[in-house]
GUVEXPA-19029 format. One line per 2 residues: number of its first residue (from 1); their letters; for each residue x, y, z of N, C-alpha, C. Coordinates in steps of 0.001 Angstrom, whole numbers. Example, Ala and Ser with C-alpha at 12.3 -4.5 7.8 and 13.67 -1.06 7.14 Angstrom:
<rs>
1 = as = 13190 -5690 7800 12300 -4500 7800 13200 -3300 7800 ~ 12850 -2250 7080 13670 -1060 7140 12900 30 7870
</rs>
This chain:
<rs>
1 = xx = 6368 217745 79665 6410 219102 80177 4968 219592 80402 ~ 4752 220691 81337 3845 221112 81647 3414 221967 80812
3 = xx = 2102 222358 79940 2068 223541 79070 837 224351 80610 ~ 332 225238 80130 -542 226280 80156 -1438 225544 80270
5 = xx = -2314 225206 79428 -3439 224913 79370 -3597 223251 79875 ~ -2939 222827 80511 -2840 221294 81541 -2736 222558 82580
7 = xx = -2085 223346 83125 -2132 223962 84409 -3499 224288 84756 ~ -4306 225253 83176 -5394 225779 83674 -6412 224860 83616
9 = xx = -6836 223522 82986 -7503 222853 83631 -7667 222165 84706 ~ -6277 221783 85511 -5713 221794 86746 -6596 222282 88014
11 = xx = -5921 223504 87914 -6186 224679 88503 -8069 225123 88953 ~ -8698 224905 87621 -10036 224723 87491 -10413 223907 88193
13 = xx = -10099 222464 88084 -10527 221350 88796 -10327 221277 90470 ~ -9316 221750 90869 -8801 222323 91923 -9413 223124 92933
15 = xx = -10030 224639 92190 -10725 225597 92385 -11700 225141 92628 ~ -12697 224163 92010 -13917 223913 92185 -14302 222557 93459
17 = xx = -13358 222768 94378 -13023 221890 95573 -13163 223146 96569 ~ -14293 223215 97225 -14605 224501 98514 -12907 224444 99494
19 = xx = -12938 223548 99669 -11683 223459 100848 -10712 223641 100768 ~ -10316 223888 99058 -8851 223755 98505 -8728 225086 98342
21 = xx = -9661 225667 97582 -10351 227365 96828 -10130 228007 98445 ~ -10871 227697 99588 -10746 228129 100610 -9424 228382 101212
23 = xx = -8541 227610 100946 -6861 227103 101626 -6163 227775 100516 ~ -6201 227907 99481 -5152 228730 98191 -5655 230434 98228
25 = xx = -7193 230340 98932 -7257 231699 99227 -6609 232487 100366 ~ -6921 231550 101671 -6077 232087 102619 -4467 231967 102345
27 = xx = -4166 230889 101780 -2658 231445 102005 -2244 232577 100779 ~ -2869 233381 100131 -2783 234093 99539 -2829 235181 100377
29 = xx = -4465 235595 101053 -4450 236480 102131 -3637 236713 103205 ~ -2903 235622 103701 -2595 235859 104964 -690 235381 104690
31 = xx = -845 234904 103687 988 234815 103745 1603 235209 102252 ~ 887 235794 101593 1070 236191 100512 1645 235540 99189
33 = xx = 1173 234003 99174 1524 233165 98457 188 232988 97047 ~ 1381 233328 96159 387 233282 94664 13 231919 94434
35 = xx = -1370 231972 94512 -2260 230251 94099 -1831 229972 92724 ~ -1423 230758 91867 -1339 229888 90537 415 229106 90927
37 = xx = 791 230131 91547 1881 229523 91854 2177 228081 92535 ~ 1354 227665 93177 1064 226913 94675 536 225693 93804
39 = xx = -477 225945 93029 -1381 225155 91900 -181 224439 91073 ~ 920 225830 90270 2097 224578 90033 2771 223543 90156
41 = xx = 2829 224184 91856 4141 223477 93045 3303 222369 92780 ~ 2009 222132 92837 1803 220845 93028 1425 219843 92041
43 = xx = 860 220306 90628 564 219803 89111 2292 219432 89014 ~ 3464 220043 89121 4578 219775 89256 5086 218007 89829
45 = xx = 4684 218287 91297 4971 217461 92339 4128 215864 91694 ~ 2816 215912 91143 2492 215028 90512 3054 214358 89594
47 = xx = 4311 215477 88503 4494 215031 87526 6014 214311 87731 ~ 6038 214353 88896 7445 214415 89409 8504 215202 88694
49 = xx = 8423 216143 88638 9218 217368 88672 9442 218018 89926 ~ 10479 218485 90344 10631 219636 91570 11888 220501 90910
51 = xx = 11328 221471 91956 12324 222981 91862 12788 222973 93297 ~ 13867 223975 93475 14433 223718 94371 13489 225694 94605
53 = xx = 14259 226405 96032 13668 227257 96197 13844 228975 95380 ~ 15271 228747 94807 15743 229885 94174 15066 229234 92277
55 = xx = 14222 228274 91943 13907 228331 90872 12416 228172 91357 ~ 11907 228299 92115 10402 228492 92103 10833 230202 92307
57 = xx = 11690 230470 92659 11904 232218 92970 11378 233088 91287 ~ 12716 232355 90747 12364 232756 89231 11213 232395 88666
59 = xx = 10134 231390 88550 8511 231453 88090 7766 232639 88441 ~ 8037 233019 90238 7173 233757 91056 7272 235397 90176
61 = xx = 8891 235735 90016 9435 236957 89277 8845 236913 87690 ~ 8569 235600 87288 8052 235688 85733 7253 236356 85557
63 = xx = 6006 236595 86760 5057 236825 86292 4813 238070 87452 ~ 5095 238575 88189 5215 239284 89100 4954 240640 88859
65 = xx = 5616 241182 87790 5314 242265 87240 4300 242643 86813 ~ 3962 241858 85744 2693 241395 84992 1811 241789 86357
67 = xx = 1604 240610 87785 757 241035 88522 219 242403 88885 ~ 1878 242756 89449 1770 243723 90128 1093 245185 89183
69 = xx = 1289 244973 87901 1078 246619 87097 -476 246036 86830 ~ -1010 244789 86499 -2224 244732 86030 -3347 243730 86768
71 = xx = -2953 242833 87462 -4123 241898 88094 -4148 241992 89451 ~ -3131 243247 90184 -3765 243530 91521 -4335 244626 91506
73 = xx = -3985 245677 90959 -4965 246520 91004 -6172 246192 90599 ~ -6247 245518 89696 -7677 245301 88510 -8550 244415 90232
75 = xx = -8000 243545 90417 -8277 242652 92039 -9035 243657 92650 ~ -8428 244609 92767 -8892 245910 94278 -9971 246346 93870
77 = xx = -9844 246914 92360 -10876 247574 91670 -12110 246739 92198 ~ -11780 245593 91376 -13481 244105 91375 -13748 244485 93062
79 = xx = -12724 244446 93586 -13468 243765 95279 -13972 245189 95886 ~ -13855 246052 95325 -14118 247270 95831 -16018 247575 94853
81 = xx = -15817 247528 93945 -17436 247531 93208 -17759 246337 93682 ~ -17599 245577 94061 -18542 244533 94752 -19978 244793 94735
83 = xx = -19938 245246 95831 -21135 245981 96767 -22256 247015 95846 ~ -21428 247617 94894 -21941 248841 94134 -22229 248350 92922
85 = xx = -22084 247291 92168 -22456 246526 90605 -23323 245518 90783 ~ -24677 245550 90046 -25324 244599 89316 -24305 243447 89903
87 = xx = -24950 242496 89893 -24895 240678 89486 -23718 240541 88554 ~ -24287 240822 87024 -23804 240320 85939 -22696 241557 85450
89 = xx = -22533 242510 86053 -21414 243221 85795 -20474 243048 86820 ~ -20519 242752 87951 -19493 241798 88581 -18675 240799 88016
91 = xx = -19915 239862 87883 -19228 238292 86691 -18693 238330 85635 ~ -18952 239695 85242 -18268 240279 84122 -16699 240643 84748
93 = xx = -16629 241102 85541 -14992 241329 86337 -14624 240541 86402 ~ -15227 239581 87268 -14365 238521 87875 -13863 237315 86210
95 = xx = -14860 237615 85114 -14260 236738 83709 -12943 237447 83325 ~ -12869 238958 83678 -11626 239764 83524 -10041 239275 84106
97 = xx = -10560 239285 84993 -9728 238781 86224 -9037 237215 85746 ~ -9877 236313 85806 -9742 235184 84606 -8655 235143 83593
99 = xx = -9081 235916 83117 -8349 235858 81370 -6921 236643 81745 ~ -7007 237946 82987 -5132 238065 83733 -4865 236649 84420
101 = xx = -5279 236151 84974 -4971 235077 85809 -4468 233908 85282 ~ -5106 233382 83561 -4739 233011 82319 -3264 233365 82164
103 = xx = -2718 234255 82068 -1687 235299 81656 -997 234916 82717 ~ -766 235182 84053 260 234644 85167 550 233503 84951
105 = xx = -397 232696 84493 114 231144 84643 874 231012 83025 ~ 737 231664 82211 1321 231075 80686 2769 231970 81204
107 = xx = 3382 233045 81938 4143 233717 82421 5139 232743 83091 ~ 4380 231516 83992 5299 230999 84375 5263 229969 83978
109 = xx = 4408 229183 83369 4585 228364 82314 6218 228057 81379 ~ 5988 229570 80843 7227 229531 79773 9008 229427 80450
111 = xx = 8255 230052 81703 10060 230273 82594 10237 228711 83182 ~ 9510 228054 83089 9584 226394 83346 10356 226638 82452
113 = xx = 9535 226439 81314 10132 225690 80096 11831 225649 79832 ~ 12100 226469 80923 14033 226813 80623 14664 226852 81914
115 = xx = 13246 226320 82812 14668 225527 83829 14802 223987 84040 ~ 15910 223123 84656 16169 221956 85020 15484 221982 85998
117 = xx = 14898 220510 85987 13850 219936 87045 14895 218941 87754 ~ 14424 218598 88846 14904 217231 89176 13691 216442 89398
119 = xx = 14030 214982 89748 13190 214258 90091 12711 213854 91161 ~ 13338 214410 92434 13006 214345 93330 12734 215714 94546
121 = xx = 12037 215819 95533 12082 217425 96241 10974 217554 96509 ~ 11056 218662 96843 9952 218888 98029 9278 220616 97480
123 = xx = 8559 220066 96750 8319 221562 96016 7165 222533 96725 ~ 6321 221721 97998 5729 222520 98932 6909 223717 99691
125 = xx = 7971 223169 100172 8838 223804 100781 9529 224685 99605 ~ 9772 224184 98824 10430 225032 97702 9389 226461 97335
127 = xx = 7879 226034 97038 7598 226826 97187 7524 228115 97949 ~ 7324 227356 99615 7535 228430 100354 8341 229310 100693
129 = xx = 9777 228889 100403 10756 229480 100439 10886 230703 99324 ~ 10391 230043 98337 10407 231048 97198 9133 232869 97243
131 = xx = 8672 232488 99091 8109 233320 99585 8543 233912 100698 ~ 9751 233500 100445 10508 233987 102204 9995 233007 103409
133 = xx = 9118 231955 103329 8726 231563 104179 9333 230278 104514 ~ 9373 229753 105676 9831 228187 106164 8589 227505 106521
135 = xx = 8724 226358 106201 7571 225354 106947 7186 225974 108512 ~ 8602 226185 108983 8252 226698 110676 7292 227785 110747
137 = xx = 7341 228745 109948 6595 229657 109723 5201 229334 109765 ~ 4800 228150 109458 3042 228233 108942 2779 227611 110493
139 = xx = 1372 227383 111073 1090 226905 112204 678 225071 111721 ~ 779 224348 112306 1082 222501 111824 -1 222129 111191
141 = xx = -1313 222775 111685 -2893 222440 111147 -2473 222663 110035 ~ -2318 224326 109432 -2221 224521 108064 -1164 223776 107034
143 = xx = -120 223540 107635 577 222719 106809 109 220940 106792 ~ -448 221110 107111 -1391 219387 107098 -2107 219787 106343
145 = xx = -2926 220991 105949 -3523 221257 105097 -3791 220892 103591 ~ -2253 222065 103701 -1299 222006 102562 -1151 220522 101908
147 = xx = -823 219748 103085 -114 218303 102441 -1596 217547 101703 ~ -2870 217900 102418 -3528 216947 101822 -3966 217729 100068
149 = xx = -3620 219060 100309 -4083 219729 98912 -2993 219109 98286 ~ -1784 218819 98228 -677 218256 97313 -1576 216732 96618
151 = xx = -2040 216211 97948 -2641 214808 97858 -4099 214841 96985 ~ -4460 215786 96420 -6145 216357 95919 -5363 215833 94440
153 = xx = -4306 215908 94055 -3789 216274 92775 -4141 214657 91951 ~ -3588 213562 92557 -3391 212449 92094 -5137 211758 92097
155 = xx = -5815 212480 92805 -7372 211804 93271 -7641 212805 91761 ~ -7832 214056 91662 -7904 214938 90112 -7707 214334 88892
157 = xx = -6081 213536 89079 -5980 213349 87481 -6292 212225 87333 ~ -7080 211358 88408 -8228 210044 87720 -9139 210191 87236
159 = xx = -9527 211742 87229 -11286 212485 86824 -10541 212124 85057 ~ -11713 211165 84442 -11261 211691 82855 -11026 212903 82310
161 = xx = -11478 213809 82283 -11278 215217 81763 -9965 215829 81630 ~ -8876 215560 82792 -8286 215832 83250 -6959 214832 82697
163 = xx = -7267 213966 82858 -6513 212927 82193 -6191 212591 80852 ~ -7485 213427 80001 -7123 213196 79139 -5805 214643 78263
165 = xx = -6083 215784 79016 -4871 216863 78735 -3861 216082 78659 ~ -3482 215455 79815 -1806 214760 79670 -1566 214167 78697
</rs>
């Protein structure tokens, strides 16, 4: 099983890939798909686990609330002092931001923990669905995208660090 803290070193390792950080940002911006979420679909897809689209629905709702009352506003706040804070009182937000972002993922972490997986599926699509969205929906570049970020996962968990969580 997947805990928390295999997601968030994951996720870390992930993040610190310009192209991936770049691609989990836009589809955040522009189709409103939660990266910790997306980061699952695919630490998942490695482990061969899949969800179908009405149980990636329920992860997205685990933690949703949680988002919505405390790590988007807190989001608006940071991106809005941007411009107006010191350096190191920024980095100080964005460690804030962190430690909610921590919190979404142990949110859906636990709502794993109590559903049936199968072993086979397509948990990119599952995901998306679990956003209202269809593959048709995205334009083909970006979903080639997508496929090679699924493919970042298995090149990741040869990094020792990473390998050794599991």
């Amino acid at each position: 099983m997947i805990s928390h803290e295999s997601l968030w070193q994951f996720g870390d390792k992930v993040w610190q890939q310009p192209q991936a950080r770049q691609l989990c940002l836009l589809m955040q911006d522009e189709y409103q798909i939660d990266p910790n979420l997306l980061l699952l679909a695919i630490l998942m897809e490695h482990e061969q686990m899949f969800l179908d689209g009405a149980k990636f629905t329920t992860l997205r709702k685990a933690k949703d609330e949680w988002e919505e009352r405390m790590v988007g506003p807190y989001r608006q706040l940071r991106k809005l002092a941007k411009s107006s804070l010191p350096e190191d009182s920024y980095r100080q937000m964005l460690e804030v931001e962190l430690v909610m972002e921590k919190r979404s993922q142990r949110l859906m972490v636990k709502a794993l923990q109590h559903l049936n997986v199968d072993p086979e599926g397509d948990n990119l699509s599952a995901c998306l669905q679990a956003h209202g969205l269809n593959n048709s929906d995205l334009p083909s570049e970006l979903l080639g995208q997508l496929s090679e970020l699924f493919d970042l996962a298995s090149q990741l968990f040869h990094q020792p660090q990473l390998a050794a969580v599991r």
